[in-house]
LUMLUMDREN-2810 file (N, C-alpha, C; in Angstrom, 1 decimal):
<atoms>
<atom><aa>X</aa><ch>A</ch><at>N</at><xx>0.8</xx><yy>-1.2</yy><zz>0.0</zz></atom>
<atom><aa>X</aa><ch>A</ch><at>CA</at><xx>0.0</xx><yy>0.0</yy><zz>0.0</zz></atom>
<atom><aa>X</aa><ch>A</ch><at>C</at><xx>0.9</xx><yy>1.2</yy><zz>0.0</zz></atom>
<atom><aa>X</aa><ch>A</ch><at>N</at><xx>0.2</xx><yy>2.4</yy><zz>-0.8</zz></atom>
<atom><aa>X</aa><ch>A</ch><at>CA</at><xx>0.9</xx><yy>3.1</yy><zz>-0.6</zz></atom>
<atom><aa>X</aa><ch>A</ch><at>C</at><xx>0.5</xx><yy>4.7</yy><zz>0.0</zz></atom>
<atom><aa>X</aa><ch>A</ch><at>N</at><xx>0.6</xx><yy>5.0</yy><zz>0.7</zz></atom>
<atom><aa>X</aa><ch>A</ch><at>CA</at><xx>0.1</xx><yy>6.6</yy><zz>1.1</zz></atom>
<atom><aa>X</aa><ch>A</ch><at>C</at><xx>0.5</xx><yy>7.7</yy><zz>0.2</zz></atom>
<atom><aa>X</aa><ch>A</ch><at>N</at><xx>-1.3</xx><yy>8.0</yy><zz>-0.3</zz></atom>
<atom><aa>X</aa><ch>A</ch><at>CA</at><xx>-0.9</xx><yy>8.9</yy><zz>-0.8</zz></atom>
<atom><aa>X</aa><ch>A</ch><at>C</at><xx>-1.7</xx><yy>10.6</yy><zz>-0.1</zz></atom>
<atom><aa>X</aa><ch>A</ch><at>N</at><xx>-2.2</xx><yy>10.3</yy><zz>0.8</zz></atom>
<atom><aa>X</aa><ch>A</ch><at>CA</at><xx>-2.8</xx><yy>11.1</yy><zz>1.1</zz></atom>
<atom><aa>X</aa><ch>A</ch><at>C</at><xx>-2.5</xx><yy>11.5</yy><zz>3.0</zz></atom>
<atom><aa>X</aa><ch>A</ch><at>N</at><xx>-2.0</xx><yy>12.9</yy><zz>3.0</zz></atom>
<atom><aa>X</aa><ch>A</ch><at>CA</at><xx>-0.9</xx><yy>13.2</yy><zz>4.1</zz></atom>
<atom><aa>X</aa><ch>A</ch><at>C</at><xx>-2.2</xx><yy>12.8</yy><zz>5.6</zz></atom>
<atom><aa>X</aa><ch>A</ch><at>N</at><xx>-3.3</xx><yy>13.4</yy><zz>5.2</zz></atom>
<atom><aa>X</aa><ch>A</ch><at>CA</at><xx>-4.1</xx><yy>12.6</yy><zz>6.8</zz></atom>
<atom><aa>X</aa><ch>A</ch><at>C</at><xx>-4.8</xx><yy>11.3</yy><zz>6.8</zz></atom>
<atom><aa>X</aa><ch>A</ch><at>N</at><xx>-4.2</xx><yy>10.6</yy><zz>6.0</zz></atom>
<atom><aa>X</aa><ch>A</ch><at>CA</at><xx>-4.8</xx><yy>8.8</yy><zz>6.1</zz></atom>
<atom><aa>X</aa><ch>A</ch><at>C</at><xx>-3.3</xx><yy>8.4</yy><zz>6.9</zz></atom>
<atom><aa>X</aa><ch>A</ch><at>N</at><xx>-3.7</xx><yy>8.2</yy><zz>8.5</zz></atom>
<atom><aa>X</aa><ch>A</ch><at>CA</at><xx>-2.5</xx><yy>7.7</yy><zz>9.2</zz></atom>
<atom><aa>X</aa><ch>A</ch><at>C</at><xx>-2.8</xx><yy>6.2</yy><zz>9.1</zz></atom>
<atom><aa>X</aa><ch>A</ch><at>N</at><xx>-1.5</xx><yy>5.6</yy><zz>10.0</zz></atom>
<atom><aa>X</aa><ch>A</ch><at>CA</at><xx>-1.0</xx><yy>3.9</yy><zz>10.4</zz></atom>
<atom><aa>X</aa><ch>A</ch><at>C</at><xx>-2.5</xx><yy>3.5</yy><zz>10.9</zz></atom>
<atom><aa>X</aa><ch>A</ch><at>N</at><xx>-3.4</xx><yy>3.9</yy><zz>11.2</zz></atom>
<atom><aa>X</aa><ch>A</ch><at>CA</at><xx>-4.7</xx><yy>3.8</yy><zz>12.0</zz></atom>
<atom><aa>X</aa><ch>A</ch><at>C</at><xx>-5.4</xx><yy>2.8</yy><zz>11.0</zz></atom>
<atom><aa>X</aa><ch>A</ch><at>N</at><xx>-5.6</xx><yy>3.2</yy><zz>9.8</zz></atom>
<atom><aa>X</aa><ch>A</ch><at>CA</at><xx>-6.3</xx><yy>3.2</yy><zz>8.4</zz></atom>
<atom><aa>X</aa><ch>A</ch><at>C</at><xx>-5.2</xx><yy>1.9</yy><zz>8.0</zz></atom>
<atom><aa>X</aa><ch>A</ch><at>N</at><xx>-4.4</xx><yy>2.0</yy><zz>7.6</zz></atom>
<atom><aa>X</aa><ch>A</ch><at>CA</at><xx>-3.2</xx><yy>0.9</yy><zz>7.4</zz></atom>
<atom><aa>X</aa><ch>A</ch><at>C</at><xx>-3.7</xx><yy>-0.3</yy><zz>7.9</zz></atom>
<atom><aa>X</aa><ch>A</ch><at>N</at><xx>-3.9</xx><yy>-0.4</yy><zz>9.3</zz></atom>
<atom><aa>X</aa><ch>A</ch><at>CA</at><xx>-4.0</xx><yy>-1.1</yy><zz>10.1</zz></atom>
<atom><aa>X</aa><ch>A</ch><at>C</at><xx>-5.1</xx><yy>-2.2</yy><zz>9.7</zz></atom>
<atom><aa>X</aa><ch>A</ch><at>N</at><xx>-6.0</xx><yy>-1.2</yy><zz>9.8</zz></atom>
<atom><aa>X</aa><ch>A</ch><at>CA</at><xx>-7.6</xx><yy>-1.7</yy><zz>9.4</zz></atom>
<atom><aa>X</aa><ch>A</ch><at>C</at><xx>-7.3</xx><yy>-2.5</yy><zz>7.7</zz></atom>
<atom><aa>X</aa><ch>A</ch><at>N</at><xx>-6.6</xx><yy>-2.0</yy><zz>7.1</zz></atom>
<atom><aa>X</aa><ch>A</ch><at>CA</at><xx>-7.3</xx><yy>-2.5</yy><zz>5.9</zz></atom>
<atom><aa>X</aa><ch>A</ch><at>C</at><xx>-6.2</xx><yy>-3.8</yy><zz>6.0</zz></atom>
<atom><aa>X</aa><ch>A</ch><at>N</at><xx>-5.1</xx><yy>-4.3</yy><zz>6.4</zz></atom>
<atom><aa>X</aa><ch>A</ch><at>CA</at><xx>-4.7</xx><yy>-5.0</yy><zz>7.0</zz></atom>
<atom><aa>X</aa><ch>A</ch><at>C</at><xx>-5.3</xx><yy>-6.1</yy><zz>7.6</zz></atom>
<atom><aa>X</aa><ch>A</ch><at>N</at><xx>-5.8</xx><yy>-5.6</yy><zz>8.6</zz></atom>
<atom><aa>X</aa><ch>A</ch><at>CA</at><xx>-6.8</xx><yy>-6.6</yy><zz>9.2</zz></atom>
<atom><aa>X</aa><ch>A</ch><at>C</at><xx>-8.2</xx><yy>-7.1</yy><zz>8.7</zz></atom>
<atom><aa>X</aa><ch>A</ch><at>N</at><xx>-8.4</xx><yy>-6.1</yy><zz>7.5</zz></atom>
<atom><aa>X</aa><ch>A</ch><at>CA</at><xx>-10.0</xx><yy>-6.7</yy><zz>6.9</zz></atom>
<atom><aa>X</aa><ch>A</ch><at>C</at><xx>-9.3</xx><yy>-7.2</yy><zz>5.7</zz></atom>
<atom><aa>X</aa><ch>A</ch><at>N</at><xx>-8.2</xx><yy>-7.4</yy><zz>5.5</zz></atom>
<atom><aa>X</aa><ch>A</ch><at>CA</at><xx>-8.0</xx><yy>-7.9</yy><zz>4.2</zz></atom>
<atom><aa>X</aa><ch>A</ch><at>C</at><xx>-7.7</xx><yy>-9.2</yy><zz>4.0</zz></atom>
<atom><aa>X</aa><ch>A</ch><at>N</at><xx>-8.8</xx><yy>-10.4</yy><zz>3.7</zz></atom>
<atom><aa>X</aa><ch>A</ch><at>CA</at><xx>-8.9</xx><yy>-11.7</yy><zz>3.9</zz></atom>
<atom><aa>X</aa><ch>A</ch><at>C</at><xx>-7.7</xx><yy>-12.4</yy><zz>3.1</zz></atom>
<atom><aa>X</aa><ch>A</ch><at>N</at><xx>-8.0</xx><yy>-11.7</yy><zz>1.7</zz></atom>
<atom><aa>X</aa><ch>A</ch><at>CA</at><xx>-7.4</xx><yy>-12.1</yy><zz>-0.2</zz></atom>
<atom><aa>X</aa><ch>A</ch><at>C</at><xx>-7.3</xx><yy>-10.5</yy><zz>-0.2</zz></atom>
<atom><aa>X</aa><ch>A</ch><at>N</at><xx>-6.4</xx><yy>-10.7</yy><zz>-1.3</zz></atom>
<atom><aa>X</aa><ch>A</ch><at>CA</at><xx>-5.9</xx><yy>-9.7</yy><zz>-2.5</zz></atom>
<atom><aa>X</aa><ch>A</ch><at>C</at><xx>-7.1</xx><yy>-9.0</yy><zz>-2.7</zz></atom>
<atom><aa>X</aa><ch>A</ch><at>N</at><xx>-8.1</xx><yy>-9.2</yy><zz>-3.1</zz></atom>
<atom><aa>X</aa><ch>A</ch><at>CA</at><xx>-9.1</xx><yy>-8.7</yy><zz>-4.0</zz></atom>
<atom><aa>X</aa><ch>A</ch><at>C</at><xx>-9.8</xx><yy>-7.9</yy><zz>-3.0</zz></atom>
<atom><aa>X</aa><ch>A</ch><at>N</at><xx>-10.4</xx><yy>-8.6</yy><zz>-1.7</zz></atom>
<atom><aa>X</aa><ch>A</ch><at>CA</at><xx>-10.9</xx><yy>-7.9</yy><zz>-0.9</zz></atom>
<atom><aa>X</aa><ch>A</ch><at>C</at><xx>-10.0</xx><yy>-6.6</yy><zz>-0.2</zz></atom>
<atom><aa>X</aa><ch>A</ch><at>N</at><xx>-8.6</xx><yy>-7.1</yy><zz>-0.4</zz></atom>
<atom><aa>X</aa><ch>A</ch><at>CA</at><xx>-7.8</xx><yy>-5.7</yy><zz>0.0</zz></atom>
<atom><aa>X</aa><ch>A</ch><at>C</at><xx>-8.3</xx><yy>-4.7</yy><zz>-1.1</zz></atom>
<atom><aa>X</aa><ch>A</ch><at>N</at><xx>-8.0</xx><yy>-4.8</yy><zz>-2.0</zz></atom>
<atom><aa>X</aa><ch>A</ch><at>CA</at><xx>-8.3</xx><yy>-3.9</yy><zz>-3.0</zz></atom>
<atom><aa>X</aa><ch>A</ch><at>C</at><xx>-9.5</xx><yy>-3.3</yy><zz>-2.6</zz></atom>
<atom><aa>X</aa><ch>A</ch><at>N</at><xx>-10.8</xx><yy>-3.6</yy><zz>-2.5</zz></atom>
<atom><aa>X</aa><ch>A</ch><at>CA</at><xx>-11.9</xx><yy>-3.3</yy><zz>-2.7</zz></atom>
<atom><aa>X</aa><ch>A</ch><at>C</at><xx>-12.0</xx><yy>-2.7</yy><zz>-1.4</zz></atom>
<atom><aa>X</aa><ch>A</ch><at>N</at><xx>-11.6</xx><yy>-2.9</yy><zz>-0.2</zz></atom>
<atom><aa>X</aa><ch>A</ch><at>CA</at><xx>-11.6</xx><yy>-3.0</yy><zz>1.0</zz></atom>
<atom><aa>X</aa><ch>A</ch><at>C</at><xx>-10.7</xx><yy>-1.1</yy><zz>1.3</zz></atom>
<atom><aa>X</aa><ch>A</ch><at>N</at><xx>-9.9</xx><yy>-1.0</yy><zz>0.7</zz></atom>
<atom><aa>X</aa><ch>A</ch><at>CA</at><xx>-8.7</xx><yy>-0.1</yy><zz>0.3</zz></atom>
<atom><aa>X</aa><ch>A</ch><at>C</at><xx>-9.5</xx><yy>0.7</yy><zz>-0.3</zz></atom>
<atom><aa>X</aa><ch>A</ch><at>N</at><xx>-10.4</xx><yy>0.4</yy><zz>-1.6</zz></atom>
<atom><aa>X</aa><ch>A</ch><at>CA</at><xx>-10.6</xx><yy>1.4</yy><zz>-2.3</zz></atom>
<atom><aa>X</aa><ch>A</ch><at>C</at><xx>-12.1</xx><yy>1.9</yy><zz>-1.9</zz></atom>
<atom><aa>X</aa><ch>A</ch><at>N</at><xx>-12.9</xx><yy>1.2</yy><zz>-1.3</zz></atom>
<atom><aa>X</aa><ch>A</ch><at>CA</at><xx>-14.2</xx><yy>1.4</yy><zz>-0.4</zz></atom>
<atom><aa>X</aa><ch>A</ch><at>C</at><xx>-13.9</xx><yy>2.6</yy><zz>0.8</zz></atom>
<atom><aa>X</aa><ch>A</ch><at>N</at><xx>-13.4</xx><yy>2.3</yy><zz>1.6</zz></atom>
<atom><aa>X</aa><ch>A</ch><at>CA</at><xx>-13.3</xx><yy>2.6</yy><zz>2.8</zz></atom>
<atom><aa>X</aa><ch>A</ch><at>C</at><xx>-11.9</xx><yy>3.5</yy><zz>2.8</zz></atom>
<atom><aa>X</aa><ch>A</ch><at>N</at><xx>-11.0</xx><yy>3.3</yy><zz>2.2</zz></atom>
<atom><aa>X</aa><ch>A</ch><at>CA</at><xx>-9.7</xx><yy>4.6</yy><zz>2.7</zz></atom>
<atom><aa>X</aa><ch>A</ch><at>C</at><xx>-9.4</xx><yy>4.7</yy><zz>0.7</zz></atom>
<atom><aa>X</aa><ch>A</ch><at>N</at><xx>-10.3</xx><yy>6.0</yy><zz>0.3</zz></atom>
<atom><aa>X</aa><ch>A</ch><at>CA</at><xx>-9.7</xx><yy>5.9</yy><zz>-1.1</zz></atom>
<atom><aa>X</aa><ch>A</ch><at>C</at><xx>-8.4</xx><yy>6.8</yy><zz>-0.9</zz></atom>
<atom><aa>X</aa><ch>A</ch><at>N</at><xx>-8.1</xx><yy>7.2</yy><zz>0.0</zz></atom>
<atom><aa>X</aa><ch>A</ch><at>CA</at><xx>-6.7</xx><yy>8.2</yy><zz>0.5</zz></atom>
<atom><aa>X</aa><ch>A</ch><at>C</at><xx>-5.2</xx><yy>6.8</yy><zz>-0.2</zz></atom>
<atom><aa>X</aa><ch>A</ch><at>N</at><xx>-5.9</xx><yy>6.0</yy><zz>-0.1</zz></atom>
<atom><aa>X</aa><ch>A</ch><at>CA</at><xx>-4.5</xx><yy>4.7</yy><zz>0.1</zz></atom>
<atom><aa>X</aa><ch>A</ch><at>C</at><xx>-5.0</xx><yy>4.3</yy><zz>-1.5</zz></atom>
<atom><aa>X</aa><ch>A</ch><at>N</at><xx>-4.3</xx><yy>3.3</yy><zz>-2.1</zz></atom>
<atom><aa>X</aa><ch>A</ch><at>CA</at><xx>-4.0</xx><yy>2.8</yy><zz>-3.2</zz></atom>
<atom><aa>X</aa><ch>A</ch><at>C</at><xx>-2.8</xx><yy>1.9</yy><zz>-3.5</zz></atom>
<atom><aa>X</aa><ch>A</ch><at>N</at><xx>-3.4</xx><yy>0.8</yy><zz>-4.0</zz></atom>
<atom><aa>X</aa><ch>A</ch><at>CA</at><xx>-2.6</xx><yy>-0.3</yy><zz>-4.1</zz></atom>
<atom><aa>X</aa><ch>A</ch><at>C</at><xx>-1.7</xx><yy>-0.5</yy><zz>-5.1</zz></atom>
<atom><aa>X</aa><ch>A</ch><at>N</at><xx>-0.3</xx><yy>-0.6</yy><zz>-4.9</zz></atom>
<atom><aa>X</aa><ch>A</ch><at>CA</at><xx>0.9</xx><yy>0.2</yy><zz>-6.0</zz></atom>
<atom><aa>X</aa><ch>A</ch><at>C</at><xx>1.0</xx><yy>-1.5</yy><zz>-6.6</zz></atom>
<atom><aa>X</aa><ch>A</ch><at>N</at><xx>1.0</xx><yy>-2.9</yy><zz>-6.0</zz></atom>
<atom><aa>X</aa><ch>A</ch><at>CA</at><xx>1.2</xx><yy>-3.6</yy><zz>-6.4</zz></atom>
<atom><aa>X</aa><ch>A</ch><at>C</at><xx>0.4</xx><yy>-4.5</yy><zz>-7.2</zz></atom>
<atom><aa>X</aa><ch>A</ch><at>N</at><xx>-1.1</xx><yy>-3.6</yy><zz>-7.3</zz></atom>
<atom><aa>X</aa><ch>A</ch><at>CA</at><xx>-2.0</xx><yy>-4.5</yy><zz>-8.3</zz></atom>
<atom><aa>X</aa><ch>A</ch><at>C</at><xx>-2.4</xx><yy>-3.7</yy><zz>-9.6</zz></atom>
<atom><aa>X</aa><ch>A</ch><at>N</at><xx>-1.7</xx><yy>-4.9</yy><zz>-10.7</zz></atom>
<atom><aa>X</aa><ch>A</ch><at>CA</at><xx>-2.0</xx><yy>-4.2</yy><zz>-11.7</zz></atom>
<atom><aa>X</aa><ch>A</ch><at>C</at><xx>-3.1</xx><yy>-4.1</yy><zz>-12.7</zz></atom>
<atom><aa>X</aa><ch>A</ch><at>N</at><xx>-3.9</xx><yy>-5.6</yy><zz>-11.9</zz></atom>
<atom><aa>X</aa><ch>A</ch><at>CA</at><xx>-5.7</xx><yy>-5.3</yy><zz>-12.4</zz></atom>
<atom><aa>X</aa><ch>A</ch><at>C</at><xx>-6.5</xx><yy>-4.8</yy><zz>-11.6</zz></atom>
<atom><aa>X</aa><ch>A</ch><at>N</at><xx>-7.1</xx><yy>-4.3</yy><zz>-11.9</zz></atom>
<atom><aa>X</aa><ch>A</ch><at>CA</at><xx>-8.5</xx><yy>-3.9</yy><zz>-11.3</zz></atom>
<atom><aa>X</aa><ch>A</ch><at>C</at><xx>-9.5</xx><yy>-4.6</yy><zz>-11.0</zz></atom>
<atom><aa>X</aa><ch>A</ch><at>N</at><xx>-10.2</xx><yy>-4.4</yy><zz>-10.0</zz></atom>
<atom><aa>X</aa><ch>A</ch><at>CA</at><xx>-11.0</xx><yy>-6.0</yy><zz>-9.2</zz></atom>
<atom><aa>X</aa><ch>A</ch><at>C</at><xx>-12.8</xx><yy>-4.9</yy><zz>-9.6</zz></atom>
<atom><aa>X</aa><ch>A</ch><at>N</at><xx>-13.4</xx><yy>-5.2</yy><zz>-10.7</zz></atom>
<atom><aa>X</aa><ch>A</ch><at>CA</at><xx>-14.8</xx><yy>-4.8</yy><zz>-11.2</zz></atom>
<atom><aa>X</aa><ch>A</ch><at>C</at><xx>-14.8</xx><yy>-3.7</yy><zz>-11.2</zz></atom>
</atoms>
């Protein structure tokens, strides 16, 4: 993950960390709930 947004702290990190079962639900999970963050290591898009 990568921060890109200066007030999404380790807090937010944490969480999507811990809700993140699979890959895909990180993504979704990441892009739902902290769109501040963004996933530098996925190069498809999950729907």
């Amino acid at each position: 993950m990568q921060r890109v947004v200066a007030t999404a702290g380790p807090q937010a990190n944490f969480s999507i960390t811990v809700q993140a079962v699979t890959s895909n639900m990180a993504k979704i999970t990441a892009g739902a709930q902290y769109p501040g963050y963004k996933c530098i290591n996925a190069p498809t898009q999950v729907r």
